[in-house]
N, C-alpha and C positions, 0 to 999 in steps of 0.2 A: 607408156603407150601399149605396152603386153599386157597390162590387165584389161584395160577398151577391148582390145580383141576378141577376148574370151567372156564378155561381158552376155549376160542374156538376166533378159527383167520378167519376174513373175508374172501372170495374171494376178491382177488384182480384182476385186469386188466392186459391186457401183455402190456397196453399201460403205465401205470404203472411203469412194470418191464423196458420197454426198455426207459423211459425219467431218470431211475434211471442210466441205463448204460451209455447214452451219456450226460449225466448231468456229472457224473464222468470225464470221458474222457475228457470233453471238459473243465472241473474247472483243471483238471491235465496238460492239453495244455496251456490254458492262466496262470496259476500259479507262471510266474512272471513277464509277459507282460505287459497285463491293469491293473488288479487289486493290490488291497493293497493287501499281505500275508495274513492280517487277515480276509478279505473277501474271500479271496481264501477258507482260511481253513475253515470257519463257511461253505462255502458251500460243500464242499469236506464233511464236518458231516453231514447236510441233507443230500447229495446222497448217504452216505453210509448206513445212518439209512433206507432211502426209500428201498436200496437193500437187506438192513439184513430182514424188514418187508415183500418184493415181495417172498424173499427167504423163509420165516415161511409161510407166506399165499402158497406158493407151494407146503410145504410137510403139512400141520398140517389144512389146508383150510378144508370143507366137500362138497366133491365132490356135493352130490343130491342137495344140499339147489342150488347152480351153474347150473343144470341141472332142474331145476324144475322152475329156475325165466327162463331161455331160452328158456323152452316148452310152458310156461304161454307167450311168447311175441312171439313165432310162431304162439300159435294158436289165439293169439287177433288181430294178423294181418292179419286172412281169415274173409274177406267178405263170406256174404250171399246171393247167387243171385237167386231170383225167379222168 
């Protein structure tokens, strides 16, 4: 229960989230085509653990730490012109 407490989930990427969906999709397409079943299934577990983690990072993320690294790379990206 002491490590819940101290628990805090990255920002994650929407590029992220969305190699998590069409990773799914597409290990559920070829699922008995090319692959062996058991390389099916080992990956069908990565893209579901990628989407259960894009899914925690989306409610439980902290929003400012996200906004604060995007303000800091807008404003390193203004030139100074004298």
């Amino acid at each position: 229960m002491a490590m819940l407490k101290h628990f805090k989930a990255a920002p994650l990427s929407s590029g992220f989230f969305l190699v998590s969906i069409l990773g799914i999709l597409v290990t559920l397409f070829y699922w008995n085509t090319i692959w062996d079943q058991s390389w099916s299934f080992a990956l069908l577990v990565l893209f579901i653990c990628m989407f259960i983690a894009s899914m925690i990072s989306t409610a439980k993320a902290p929003i400012e730490a996200e906004i604060a690294v995007d303000h800091h790379a807008k404003k390193s990206s203004k030139t100074k012109k004298k």
